[in-house]
ChimeraX commands (.cxc) that place a marker at each C-alpha (Angstrom):
marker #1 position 0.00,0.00,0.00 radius 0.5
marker #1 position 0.99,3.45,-0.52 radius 0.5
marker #1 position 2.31,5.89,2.04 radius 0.5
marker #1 position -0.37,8.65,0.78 radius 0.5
marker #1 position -3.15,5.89,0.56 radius 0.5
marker #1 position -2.34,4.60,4.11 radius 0.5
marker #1 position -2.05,8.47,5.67 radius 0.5
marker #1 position -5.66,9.34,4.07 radius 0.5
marker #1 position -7.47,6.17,5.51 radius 0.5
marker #1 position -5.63,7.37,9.06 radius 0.5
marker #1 position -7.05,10.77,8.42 radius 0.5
marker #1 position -10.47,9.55,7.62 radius 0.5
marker #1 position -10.67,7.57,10.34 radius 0.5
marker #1 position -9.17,9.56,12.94 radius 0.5
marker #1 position -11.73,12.66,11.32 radius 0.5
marker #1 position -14.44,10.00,11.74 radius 0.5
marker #1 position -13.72,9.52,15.40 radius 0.5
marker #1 position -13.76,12.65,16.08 radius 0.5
marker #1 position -17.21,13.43,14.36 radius 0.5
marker #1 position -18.78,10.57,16.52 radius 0.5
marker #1 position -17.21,12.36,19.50 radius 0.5
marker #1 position -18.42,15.46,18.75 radius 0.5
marker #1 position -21.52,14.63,17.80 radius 0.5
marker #1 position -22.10,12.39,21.28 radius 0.5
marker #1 position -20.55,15.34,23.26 radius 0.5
marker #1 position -23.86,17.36,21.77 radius 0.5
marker #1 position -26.59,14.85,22.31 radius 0.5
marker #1 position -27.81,16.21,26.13 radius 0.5
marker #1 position -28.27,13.24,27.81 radius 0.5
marker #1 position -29.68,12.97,30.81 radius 0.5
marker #1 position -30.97,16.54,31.48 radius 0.5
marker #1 position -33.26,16.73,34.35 radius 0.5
marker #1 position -37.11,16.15,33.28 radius 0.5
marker #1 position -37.88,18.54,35.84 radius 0.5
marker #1 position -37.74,22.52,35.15 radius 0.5
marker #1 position -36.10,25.05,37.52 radius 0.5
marker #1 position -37.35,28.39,38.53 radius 0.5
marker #1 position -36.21,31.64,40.23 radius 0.5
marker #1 position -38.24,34.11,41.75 radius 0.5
marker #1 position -36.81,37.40,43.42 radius 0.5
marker #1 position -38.79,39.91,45.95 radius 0.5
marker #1 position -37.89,43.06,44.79 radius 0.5
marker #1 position -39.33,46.68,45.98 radius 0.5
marker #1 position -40.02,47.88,42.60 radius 0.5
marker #1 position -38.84,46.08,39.33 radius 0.5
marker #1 position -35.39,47.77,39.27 radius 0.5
marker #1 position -34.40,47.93,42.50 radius 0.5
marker #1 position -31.68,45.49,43.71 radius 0.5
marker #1 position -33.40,41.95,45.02 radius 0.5
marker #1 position -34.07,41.26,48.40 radius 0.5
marker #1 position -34.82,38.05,48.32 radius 0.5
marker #1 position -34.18,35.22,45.57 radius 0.5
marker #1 position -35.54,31.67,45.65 radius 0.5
marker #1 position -34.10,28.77,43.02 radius 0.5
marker #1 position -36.01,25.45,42.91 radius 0.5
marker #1 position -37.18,22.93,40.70 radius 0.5
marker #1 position -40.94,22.89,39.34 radius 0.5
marker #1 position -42.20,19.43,39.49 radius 0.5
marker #1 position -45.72,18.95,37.83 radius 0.5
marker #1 position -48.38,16.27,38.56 radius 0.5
marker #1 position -51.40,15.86,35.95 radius 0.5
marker #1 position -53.47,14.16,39.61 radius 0.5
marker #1 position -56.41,16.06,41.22 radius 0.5
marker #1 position -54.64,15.46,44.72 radius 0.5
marker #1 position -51.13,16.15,45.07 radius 0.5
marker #1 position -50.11,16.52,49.52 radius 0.5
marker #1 position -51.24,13.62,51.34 radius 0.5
marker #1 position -50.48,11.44,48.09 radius 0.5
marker #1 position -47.70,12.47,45.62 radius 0.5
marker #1 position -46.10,14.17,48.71 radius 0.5
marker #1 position -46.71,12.35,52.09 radius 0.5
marker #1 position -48.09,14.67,54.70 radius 0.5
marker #1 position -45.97,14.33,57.89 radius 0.5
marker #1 position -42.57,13.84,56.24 radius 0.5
marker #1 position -39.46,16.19,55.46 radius 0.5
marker #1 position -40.10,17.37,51.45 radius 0.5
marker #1 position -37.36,19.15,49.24 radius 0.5
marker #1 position -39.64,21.89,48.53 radius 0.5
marker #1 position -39.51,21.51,44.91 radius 0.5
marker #1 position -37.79,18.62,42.54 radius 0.5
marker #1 position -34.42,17.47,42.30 radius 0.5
marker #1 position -31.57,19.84,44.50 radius 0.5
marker #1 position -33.02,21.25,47.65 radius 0.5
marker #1 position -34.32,24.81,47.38 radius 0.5
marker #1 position -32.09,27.53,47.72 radius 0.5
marker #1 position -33.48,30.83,49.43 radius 0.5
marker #1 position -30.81,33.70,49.37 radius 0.5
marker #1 position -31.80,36.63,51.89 radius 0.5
marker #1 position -29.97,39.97,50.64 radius 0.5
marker #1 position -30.71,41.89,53.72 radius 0.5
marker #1 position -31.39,40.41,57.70 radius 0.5
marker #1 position -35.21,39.44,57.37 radius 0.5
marker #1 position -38.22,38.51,59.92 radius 0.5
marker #1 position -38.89,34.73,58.67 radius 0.5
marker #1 position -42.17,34.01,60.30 radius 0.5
marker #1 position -40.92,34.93,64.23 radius 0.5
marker #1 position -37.41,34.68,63.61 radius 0.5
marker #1 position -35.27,36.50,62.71 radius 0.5
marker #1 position -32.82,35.61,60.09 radius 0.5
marker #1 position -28.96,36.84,59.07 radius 0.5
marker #1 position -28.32,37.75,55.79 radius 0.5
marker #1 position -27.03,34.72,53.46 radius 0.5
marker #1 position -28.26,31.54,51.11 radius 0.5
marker #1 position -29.84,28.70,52.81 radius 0.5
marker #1 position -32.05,25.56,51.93 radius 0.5
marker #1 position -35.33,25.52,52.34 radius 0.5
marker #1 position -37.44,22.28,53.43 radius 0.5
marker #1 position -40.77,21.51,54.51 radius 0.5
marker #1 position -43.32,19.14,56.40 radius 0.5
marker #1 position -46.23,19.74,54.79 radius 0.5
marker #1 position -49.38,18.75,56.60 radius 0.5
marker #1 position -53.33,18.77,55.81 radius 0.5
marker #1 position -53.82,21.86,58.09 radius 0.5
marker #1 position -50.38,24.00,58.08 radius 0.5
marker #1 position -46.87,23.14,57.39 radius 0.5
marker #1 position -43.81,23.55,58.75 radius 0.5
marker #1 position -41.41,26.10,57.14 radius 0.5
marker #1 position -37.60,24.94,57.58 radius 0.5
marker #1 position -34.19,27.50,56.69 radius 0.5
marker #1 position -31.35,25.63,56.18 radius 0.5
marker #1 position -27.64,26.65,56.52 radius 0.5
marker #1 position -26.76,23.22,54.90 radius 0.5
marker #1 position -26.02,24.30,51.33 radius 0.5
marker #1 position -25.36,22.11,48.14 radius 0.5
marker #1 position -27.13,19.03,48.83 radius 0.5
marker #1 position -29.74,16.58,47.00 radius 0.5
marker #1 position -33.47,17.32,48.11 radius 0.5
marker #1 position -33.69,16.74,51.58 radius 0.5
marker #1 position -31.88,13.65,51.73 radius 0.5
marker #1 position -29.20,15.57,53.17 radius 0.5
marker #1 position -31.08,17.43,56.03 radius 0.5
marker #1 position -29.80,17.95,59.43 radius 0.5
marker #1 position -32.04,19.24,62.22 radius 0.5
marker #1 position -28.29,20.80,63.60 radius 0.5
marker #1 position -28.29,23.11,60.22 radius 0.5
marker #1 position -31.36,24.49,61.32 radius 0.5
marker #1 position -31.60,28.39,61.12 radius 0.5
marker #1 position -35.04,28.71,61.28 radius 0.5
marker #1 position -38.52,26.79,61.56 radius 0.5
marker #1 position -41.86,27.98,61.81 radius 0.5
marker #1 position -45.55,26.39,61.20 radius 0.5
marker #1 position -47.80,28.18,58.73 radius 0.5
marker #1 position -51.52,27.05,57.66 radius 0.5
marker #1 position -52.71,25.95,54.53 radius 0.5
marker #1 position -55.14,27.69,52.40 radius 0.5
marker #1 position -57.12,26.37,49.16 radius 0.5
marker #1 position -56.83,28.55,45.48 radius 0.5
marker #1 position -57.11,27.70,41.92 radius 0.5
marker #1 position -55.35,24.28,41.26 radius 0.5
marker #1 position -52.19,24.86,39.23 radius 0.5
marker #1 position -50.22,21.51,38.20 radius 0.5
marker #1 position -46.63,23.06,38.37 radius 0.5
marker #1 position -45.33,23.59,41.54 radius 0.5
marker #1 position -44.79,27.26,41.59 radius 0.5
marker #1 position -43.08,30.00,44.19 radius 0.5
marker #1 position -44.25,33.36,44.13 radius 0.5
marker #1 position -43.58,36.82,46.40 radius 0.5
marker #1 position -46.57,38.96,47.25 radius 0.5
marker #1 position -46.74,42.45,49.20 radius 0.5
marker #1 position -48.97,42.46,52.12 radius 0.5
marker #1 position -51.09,45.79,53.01 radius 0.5
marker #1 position -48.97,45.42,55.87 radius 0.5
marker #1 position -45.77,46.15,54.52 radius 0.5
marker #1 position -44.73,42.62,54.83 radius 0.5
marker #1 position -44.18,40.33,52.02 radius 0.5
marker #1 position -45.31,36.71,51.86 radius 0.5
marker #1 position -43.44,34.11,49.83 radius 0.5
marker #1 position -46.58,31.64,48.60 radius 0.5
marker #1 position -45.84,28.13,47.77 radius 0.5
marker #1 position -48.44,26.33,45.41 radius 0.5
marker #1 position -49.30,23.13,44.04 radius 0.5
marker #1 position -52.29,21.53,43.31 radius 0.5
marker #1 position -55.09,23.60,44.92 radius 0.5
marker #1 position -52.83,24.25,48.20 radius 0.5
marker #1 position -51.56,27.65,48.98 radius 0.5
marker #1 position -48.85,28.09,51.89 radius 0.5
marker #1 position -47.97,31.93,52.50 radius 0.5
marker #1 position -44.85,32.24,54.70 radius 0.5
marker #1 position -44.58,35.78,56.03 radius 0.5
marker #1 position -41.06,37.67,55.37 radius 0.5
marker #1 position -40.17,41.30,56.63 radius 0.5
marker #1 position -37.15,42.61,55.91 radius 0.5
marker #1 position -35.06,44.91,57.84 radius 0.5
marker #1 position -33.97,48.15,57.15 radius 0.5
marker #1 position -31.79,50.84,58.69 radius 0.5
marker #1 position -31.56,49.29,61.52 radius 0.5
marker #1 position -35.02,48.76,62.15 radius 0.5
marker #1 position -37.76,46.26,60.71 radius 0.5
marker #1 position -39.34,48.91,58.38 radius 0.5
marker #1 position -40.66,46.21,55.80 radius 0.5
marker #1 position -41.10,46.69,52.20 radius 0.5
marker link #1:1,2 radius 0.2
marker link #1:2,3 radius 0.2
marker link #1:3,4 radius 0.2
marker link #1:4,5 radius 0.2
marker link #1:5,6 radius 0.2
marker link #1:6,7 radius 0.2
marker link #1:7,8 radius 0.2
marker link #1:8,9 radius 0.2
marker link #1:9,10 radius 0.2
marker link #1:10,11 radius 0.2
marker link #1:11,12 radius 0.2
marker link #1:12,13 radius 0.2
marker link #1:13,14 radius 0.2
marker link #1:14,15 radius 0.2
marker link #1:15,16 radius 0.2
marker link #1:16,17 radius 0.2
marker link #1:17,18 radius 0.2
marker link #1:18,19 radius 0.2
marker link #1:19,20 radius 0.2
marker link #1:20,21 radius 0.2
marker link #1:21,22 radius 0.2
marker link #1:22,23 radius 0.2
marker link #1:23,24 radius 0.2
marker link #1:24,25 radius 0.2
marker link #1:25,26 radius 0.2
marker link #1:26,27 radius 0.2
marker link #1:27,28 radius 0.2
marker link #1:28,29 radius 0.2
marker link #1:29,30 radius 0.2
marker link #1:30,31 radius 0.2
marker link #1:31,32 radius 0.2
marker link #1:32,33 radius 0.2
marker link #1:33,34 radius 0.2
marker link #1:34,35 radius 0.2
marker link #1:35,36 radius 0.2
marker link #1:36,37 radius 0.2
marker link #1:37,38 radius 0.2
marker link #1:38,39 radius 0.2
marker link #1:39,40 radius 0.2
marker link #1:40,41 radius 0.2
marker link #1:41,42 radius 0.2
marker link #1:42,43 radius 0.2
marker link #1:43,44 radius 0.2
marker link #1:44,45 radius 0.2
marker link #1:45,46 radius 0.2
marker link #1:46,47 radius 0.2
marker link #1:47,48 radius 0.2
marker link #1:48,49 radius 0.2
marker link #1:49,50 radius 0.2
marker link #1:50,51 radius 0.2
marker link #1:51,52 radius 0.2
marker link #1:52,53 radius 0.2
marker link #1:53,54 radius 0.2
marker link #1:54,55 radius 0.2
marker link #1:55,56 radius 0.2
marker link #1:56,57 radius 0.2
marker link #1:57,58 radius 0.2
marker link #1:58,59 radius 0.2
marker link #1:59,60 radius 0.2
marker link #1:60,61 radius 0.2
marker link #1:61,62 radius 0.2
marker link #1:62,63 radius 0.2
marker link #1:63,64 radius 0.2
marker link #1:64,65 radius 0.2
marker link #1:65,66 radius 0.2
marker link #1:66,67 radius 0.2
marker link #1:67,68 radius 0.2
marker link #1:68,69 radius 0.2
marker link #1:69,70 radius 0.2
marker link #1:70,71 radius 0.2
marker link #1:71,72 radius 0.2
marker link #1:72,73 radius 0.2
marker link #1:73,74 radius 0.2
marker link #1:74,75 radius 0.2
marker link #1:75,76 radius 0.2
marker link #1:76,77 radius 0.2
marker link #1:77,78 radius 0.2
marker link #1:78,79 radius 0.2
marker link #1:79,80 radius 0.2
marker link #1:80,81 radius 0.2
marker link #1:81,82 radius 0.2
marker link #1:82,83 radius 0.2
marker link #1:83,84 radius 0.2
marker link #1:84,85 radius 0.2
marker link #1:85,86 radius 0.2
marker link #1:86,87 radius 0.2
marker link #1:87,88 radius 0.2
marker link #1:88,89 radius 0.2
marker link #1:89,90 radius 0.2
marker link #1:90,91 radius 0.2
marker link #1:91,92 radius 0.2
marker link #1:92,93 radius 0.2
marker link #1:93,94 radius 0.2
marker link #1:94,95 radius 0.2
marker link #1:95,96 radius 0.2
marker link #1:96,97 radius 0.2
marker link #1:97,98 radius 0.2
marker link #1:98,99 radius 0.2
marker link #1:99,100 radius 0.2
marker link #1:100,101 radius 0.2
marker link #1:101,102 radius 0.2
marker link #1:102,103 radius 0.2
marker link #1:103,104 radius 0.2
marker link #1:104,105 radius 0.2
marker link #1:105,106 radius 0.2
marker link #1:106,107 radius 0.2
marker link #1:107,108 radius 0.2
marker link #1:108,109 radius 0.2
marker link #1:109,110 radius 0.2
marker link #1:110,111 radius 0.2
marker link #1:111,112 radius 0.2
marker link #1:112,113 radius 0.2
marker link #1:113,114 radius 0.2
marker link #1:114,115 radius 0.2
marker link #1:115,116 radius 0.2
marker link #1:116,117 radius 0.2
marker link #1:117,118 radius 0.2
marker link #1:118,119 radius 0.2
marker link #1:119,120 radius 0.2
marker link #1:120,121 radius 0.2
marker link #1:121,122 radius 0.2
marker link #1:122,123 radius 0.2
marker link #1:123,124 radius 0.2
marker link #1:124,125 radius 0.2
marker link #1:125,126 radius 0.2
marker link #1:126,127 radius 0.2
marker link #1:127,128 radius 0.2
marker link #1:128,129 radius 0.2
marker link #1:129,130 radius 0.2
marker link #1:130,131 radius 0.2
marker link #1:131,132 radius 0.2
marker link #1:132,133 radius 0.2
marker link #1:133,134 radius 0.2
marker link #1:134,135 radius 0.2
marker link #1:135,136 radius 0.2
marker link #1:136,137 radius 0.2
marker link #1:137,138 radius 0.2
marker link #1:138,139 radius 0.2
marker link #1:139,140 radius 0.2
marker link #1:140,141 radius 0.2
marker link #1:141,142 radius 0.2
marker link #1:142,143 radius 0.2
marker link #1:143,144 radius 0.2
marker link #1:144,145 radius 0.2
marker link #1:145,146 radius 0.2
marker link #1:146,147 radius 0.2
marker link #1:147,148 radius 0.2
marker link #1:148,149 radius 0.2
marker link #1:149,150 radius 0.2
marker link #1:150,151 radius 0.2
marker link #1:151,152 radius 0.2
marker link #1:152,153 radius 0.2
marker link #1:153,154 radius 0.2
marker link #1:154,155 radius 0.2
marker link #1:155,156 radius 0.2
marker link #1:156,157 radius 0.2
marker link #1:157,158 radius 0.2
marker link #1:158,159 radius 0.2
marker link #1:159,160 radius 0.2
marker link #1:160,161 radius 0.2
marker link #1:161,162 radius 0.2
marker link #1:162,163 radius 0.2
marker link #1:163,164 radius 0.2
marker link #1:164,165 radius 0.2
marker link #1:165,166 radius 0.2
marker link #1:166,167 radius 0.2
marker link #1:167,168 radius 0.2
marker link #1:168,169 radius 0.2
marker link #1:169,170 radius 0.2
marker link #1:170,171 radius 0.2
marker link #1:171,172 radius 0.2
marker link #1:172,173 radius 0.2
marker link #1:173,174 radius 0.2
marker link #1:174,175 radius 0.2
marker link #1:175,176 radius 0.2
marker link #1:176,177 radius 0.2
marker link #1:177,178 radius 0.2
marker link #1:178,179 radius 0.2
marker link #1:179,180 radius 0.2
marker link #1:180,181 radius 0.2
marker link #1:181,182 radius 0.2
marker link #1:182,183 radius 0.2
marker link #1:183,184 radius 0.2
marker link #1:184,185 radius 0.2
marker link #1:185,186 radius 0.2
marker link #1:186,187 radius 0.2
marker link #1:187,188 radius 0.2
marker link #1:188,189 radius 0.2
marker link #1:189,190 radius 0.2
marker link #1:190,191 radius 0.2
view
């Protein structure tokens, strides 16, 4: 065989090697199913966020989601996938406690009446398979409320007459609002 002959079938097959690579390298497997999501809290829509919440968006297609798809009575990731991340830009009220500035998880028992609300300083971890009660920051009980069934799980900020904010979890036809106040100079002055 020829030197030239034997370089171009090295060349072709080294250029198809690469182009099965490539074209592997491209294909996106396994990509979560599930969507993420963040939502900030924000005075107005240009002002610097105070609060900012990432967290995966499972959806359900079933008429009853708590007490079925998610056990009532046991620790839940808040979301789909990696635990929820809350980041507090400024100290904040969470429910009756108060809260330092800084990112934490965010986990919950959800229950057919209220739910408990759980901060987290235990960052970077897989849903709540992770927890640790001694990472708790903060953990307060809220109730539930009923709405207009939505089949994405959803996180939303709302201001309160009050000058509070409440940071509403949905799913389902279940509503939990968790209230948030924010301090500022030096005082609780809320939004």
């Amino acid at each position: 065989m020829k030197k030239s002959t034997y370089i171009k079938i090295i060349i072709s097959i080294y250029t198809l090697v690469l182009y099965v690579l490539n074209t592997n390298a491209q294909s996106f497997k396994n990509l979560d199913v599930v969507s993420h999501d963040i939502s900030y809290l924000r005075e107005t829509m240009v002002t610097p966020p105070l609060v900012k919440v990432i967290y995966g968006r499972p959806k359900v297609k079933e008429e009853q989601v708590f007490g079925s798809k998610v056990p009532y009575g046991e620790l839940w990731r808040t979301g789909a996938n990696e635990a929820t991340e809350i980041k507090l830009y400024k100290d904040t009220k969470f429910g009756n406690t108060f809260v330092k500035a800084g990112t934490y998880t965010l986990v919950t028992i959800p229950g057919k009446e209220e739910w408990e609300i759980i901060l987290s300083s235990n960052l970077d971890v897989w849903g709540a398979f992770q927890y640790d009660p001694k990472a708790d920051v903060a953990r307060i009980k809220v109730p539930v409320s009923k709405a207009e069934r939505i089949e994405t799980f959803s996180i939303v900020f709302k201001k309160t007459m009050n000058k509070e904010a409440l940071m509403v979890l949905g799913w389902g036809s279940t509503r939990v609002k968790i209230p948030l106040e924010i301090k500022q100079n030096e005082q609780l002055a809320g939004l």
